[in-house]
N, C-alpha and C positions, 0 to 999 in steps of 0.2 A: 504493500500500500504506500503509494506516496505521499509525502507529509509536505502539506500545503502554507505553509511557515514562510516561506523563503517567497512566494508567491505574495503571498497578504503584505508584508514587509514590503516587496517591491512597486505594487498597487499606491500603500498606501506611502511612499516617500516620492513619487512620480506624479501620480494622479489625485489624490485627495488634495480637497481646497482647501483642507490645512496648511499646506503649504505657502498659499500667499498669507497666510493671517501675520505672520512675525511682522512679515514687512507694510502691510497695514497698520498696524499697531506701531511700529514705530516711526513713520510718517506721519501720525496723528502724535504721538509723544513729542517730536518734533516740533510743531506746533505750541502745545503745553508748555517743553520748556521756553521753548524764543517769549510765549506771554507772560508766564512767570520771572525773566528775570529781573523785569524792574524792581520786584519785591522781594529779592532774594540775591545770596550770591554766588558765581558760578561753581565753585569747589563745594558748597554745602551742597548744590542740588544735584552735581552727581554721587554724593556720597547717599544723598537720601535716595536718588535710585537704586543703590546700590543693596545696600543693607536692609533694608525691610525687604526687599524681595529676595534677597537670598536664604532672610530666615524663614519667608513663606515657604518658598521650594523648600526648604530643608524639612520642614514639617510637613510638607505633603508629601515628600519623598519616606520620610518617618511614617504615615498615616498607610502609605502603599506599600510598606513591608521592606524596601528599599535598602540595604547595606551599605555602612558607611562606609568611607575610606578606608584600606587597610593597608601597611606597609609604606616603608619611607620613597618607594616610586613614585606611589598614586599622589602622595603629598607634595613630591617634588613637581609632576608636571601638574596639578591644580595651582600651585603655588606660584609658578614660571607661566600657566593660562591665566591667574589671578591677574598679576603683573602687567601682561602684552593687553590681553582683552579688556581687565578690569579697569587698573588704576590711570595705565597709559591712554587707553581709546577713551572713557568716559572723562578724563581729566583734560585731552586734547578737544574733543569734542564739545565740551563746557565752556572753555575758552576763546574756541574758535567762533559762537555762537556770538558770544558778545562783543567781537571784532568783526564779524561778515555778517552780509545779510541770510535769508534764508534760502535763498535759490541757489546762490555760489555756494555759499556751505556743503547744499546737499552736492552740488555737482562731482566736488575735490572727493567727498568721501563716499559718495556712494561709485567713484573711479576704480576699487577695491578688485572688484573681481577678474579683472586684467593680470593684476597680483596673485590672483587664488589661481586662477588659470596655471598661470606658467609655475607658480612653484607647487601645486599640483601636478600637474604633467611631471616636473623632474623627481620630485619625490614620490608617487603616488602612482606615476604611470599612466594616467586617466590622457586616455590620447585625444587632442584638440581637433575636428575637424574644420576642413574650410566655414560651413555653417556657421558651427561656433564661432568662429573667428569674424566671420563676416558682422554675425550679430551681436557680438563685444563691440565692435567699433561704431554697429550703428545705434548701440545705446549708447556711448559715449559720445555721438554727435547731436546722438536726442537731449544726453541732459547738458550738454552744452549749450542748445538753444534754449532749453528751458531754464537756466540757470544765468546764463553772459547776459549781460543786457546786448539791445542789439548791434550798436557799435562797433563791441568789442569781439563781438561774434563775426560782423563783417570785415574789419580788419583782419581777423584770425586767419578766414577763411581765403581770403586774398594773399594771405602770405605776409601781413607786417606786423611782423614780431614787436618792432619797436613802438610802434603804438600801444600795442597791449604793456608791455614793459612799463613803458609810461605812465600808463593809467591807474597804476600800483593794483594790478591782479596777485602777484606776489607779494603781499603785505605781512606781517607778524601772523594776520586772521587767519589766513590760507594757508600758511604754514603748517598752522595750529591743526586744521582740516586733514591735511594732507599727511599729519602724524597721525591725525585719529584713524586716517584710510590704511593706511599704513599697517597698525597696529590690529584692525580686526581681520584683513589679509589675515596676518603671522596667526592670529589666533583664531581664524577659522580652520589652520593647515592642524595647529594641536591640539584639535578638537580629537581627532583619532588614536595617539596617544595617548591622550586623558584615559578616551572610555576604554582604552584596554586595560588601565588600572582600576577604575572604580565606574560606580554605574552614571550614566550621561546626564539625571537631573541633578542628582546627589552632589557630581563634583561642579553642573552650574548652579546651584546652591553657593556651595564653598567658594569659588573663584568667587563671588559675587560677592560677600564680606569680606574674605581678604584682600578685596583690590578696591573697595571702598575704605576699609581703616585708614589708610592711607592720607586718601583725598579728604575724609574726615579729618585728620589728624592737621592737614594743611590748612586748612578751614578756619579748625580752632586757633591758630598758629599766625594767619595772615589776613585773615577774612574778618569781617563787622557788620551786626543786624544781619545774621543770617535770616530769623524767623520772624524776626521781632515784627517787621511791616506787613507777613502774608496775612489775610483775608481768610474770613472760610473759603473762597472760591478757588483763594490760592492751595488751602491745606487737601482738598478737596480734587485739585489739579495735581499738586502732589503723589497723592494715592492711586492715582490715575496712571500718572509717569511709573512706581514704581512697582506695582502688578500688573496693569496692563502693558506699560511698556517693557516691563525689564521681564520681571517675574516669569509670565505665561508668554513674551516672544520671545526670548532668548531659550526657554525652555522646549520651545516646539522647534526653535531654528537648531540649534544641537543637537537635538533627537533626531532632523531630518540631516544634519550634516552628517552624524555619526555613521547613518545608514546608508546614503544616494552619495551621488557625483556632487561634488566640491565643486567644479565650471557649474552645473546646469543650476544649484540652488545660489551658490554665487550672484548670479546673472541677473537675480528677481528682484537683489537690490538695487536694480533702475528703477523698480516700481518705487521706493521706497519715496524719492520725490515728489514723483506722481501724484500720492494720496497725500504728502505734504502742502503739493498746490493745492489740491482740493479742496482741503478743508480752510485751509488759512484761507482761502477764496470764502470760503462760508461763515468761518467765524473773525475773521482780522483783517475784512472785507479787499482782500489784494484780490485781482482780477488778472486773468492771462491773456497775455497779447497773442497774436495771430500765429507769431515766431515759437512762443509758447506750446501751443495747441498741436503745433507740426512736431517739436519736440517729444510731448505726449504718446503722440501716434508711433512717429520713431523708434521710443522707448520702447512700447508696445508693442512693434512689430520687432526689436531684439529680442524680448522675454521670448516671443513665441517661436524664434529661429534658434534659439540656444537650447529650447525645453524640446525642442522637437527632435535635436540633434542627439538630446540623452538618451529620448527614449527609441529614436528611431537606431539607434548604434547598440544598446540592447537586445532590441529585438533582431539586429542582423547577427549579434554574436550566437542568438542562439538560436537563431535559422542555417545558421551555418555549424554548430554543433552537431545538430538533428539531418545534418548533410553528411560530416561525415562519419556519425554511426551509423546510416541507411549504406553508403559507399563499403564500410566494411565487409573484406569477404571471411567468412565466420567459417565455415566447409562446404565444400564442393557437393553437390546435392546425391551422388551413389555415397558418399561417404557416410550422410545424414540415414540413407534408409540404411548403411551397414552396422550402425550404432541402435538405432532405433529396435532391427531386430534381438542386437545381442542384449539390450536390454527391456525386458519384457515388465520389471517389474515399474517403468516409467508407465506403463498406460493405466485410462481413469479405472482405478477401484471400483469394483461394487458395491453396495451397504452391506452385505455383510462382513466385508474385509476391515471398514470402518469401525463395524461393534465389537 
């Protein structure tokens, strides 16, 4: 009997709309924090996504019967995913928020998966096809347009560098981006490691307080009226950021990194902008220009050239598997009825041989 496991798994890291949720979720988080900063400061509010969602996941991982860490490996690479993913990305990312707007923000960091790509492919093996490749580039011209104002997108595209120079695209802000993109790369790649030492919410759980302490610690260290000015609406936006954004996306994006291709879930954060514009269009009343809208589409036509490329390279591995088992020659068919005879006690039973 075949055991249908490997199947369900692959369904569900491929095809279930679980899958856009992470990047849903943190497109709207997005959003929350740019509105929260005037009331808050950027080192407290990644600490506070931090740590309250980690202790969630840790107790729902506790609730699900879930084993903790064990042995000084699992600690070691939670500890070094804490670091890159936690402290690094969410502390560049905080930063870079309150230096750039929201559009170029998303662009620098949701650039990532060009990085997951290729140091996948050298480590991991996961081989890039044209596809792929095509539609990496043409989400990167998507959030380009949705991201550059249009100036600097036309300059771009014409080839003068030195205008864009100019214009200080390269600022401290975009720096600050461009570590955080940086940083979730690397720790999208030690995602696999992790879960070979401990299990995939558990240890994002953990990375998730110890690369908050940190930022906490910086906080208390350099920072002023962290909480003092929020609002209900602010504490409220809070709780927002870090269960829905941290808690339950980071926990479904792991689950699905741990298990699928690192390019094709990669990829989906172009979408991540996407639902950024949208709602900021709905609740922070920004509106998308024409240049926008084509960016959109863009984006949307990557996600669907890279996701198709996952699944369409799957299924030729194992159409071509099932090629050549069929292609095997097993024995020559007088040889097949010379066996058949000399064994008699292969054919079907009676019931009474049974009882």
């Amino acid at each position: 009997m075949q055991s249908s496991s490997p199947i369900n798994t692959s369904e569900l890291t491929r095809q279930s709309p679980l899958i856009i949720a992470p990047f849903f979720l943190w497109g709207t988080a997005m959003v929350v924090m740019k509105a929260l900063l005037p009331q808050t400061s950027p080192m407290f509010m990644a600490a506070v996504r931090l740590i309250p969602a980690g202790i969630f996941l840790i107790v729902s991982a506790v609730y699900l019967g879930k084993q903790q860490p064990k042995g000084w490996r699992a600690w070691l690479w939670i500890s070094l995913f804490a670091l890159v993913d936690g402290t690094m990305f969410q502390g560049f990312l905080a930063q870079g928020l309150v230096r750039t707007n929201a559009g170029l923000g998303s662009l620098l960091i949701d650039s990532q998966p060009l990085a997951v790509a290729v140091m996948a492919a050298v480590l991991y093996k996961e081989r890039i096809g044209l596809g792929a490749t095509l539609g990496l580039f043409v989400g990167i011209v998507g959030i380009g347009l949705i991201g550059l104002p249009s100036e600097l997108m036309t300059a771009l595209l014409a080839g003068d560098f030195a205008t864009v120079l100019e214009a200080g695209v390269f600022t401290l802000g975009e720096w600050f981006m461009l570590g955080a993109s940086l940083s979730m790369a690397i720790g999208t790649i030690l995602i696999r490691p992790v879960v070979r030492y401990a299990d995939p919410v558990m240890a994002t759980g953990w990375h998730m307080i110890i690369g908050g302490l940190p930022l906490l610690l910086i906080s208390n260290q350099l920072e002023q009226s962290q909480w003092q000015n929020l609002s209900a609406w602010g504490w409220l936006g809070m709780a927002y950021m870090a269960i829905m954004g941290s808690a339950i996306a980071y926990g479904l994006f792991f689950f699905f990194a741990s298990s699928g291709s690192l390019t094709t879930l990669s990829a989906l954060t172009f979408s991540t902008p996407v639902f950024a514009l949208m709602f900021s269009s709905l609740f922070l009343g920004e509106n998308l220009t024409f240049a926008q809208w084509i960016g959109v589409i863009l984006t949307l036509s990557s996600i669907y050239l890279v996701s198709m490329r996952g699944s369409g390279q799957d299924i030729s591995e194992e159409a071509q598997s099932v090629e050549e088992i069929s292609e095997t020659k097993i024995l020559p068919e007088a040889d097949q009825v010379l066996i058949s005879s000399a064994l008699p006690v292969l054919k079907s039973p009676n019931k009474e041989t049974l009882m």
